[in-house]
N, C-alpha and C positions, 0 to 999 in steps of 0.2 A: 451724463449718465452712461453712455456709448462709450467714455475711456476708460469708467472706472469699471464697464463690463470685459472690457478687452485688457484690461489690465489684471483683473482675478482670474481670465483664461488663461491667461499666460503665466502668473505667479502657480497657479493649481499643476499647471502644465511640466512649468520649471520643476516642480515639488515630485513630480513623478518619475522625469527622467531616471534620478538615481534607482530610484524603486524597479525600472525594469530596468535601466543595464543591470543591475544587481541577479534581476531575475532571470534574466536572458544568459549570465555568466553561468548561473545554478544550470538552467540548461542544457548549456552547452557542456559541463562537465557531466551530466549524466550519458550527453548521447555520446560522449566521449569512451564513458567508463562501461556502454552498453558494445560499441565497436571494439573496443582495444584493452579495455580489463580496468582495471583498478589503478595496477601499477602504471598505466601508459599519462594516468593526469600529473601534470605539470603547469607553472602559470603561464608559461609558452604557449604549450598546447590550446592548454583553453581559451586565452585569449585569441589566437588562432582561430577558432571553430567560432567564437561568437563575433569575429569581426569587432572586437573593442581591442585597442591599445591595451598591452601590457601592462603600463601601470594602474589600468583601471581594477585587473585585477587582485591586483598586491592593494590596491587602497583599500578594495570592500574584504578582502581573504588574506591574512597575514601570512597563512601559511597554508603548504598542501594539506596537513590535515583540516583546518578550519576550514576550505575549501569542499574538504570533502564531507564532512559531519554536516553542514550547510546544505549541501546537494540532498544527501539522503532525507533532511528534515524536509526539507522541500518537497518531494516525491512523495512522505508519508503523509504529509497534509492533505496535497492533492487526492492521495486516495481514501483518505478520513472521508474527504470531501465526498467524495463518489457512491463511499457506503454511505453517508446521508442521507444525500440524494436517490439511491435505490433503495432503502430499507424505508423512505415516506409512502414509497408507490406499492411497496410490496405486505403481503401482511405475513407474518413467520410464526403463528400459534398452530400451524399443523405440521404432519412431515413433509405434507404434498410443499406447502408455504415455504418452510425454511429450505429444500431444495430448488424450488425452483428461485429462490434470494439467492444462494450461493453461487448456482449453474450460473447466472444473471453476470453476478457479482463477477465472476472468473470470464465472462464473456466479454464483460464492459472493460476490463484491464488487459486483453489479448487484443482491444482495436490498436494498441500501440505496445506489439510483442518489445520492441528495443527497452522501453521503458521499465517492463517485468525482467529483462537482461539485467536491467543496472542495478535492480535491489537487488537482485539475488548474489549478484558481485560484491552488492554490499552488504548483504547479512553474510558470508563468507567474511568479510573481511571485519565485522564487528567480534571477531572472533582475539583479533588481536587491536584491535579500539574502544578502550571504555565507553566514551561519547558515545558512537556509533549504537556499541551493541547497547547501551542505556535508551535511545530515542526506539532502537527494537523494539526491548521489552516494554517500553511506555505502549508501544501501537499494540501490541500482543494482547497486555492489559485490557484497552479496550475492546477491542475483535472478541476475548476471552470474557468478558462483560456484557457485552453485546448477543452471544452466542449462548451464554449463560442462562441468560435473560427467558429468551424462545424455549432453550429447553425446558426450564424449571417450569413455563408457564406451560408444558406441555406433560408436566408430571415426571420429567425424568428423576430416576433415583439422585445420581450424582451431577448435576448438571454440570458443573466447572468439569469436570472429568469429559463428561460427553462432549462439552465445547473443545478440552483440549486434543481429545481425539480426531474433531473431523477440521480444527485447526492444520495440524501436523498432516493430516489425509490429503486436503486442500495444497499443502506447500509442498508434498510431494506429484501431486498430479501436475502443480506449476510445474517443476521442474522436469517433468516426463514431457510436457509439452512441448519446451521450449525448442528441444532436439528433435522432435516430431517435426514442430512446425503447426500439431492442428491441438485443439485446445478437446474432440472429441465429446461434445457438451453432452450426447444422448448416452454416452458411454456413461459419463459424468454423474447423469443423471440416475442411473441408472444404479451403480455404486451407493452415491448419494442416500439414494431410498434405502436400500438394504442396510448400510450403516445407521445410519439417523433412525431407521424404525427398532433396531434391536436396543439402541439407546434409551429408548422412550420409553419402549417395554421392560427394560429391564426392574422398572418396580413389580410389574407387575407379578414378573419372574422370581422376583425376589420375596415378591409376598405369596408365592405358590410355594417355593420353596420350606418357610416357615409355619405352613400348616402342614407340610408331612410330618 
């Protein structure tokens, strides 16, 4: 019984290795592409930074692009994952709700500023990548669903509209940050309300409008 337990340890065990040098490659090209840009990956480089042999990276990434379209889908997962995880704890059917989500949201992706470097390298760089900008707009989609969602349930006139407003407000405040350095949350917040409440109202505004 004792071999065939140490024998499935080790088969499960074997079974994983590929799974994380694979992931540990993805890795290492992000924090690559968050130091030195986009154009600085190569399977040199990268192999380099994750301490794996060279040919491990040409086995699992045929090429610098598939390298790179891999990394990015990586990264978007990860933070799939993250809006999960904070949209269970949080409730977004008010203004107060759905900003203190977002504040949240932009707080928990700023404990690893390098990381918010390497999207934004690479939504820059989906610009001239089908792949790339295709896995974007898939994440946009959801955020845009998701965002959708809280508005409507909070009576906004146009919700996709309102979700794409404070989408685009959100990915510019990233990018105000990243050269600051401070992510500004009470600033944040602060915007936040003012925007998302005129959103919400805007039926109401609009149904004031139609009894003049």
């Amino acid at each position: 019984m004792k071999r065939r337990t140490t024998a499935k340890i080790r088969a499960v065990a074997s079974a994983k290795e590929p799974e994380d040098r694979r992931a540990s490659i993805l890795d290492a090209t992000l924090r690559l592409i968050a130091t030195d840009g986009v154009d600085s990956v190569t399977h040199r480089r990268v192999a380099a930074a994750a301490g794996v042999p060279l040919g491990s990276t040409t086995y699992y990434f045929e090429s610098r692009e598939h390298l790179l379209r891999e990394a990015f889908r990586r990264y978007l997962d990860q933070i799939q994952s993250l809006q999960n995880r904070v949209a269970r704890t949080m409730a977004k059917t008010t203004v107060a709700g759905l900003v203190d989500y977002l504040v949240e949201m932009t707080q928990r992706e700023f404990e690893d500023e390098q990381m918010v470097l390497a999207e934004y390298e690479l939504t820059l760089f989906a610009a001239r990548d089908a792949e790339i900008a295709e896995a974007l707009h898939a994440w946009d989609a959801f955020m845009l669903g998701h965002l959708a969602g809280a508005f409507e349930t909070m009576g906004a006139q146009r919700p996709f509209d309102a979700a794409r407003t404070v989408l685009n407000m959100m990915r510019g405040h990233e990018l105000d940050s990243l050269s600051r350095h401070d992510t500004d949350a009470e600033g944040l917040r602060r915007r936040l309300t003012v925007v998302v409440s005129a959103l919400v109202e805007s039926k109401r505004l609009e149904g004031a409008k139609r009894k003049r």
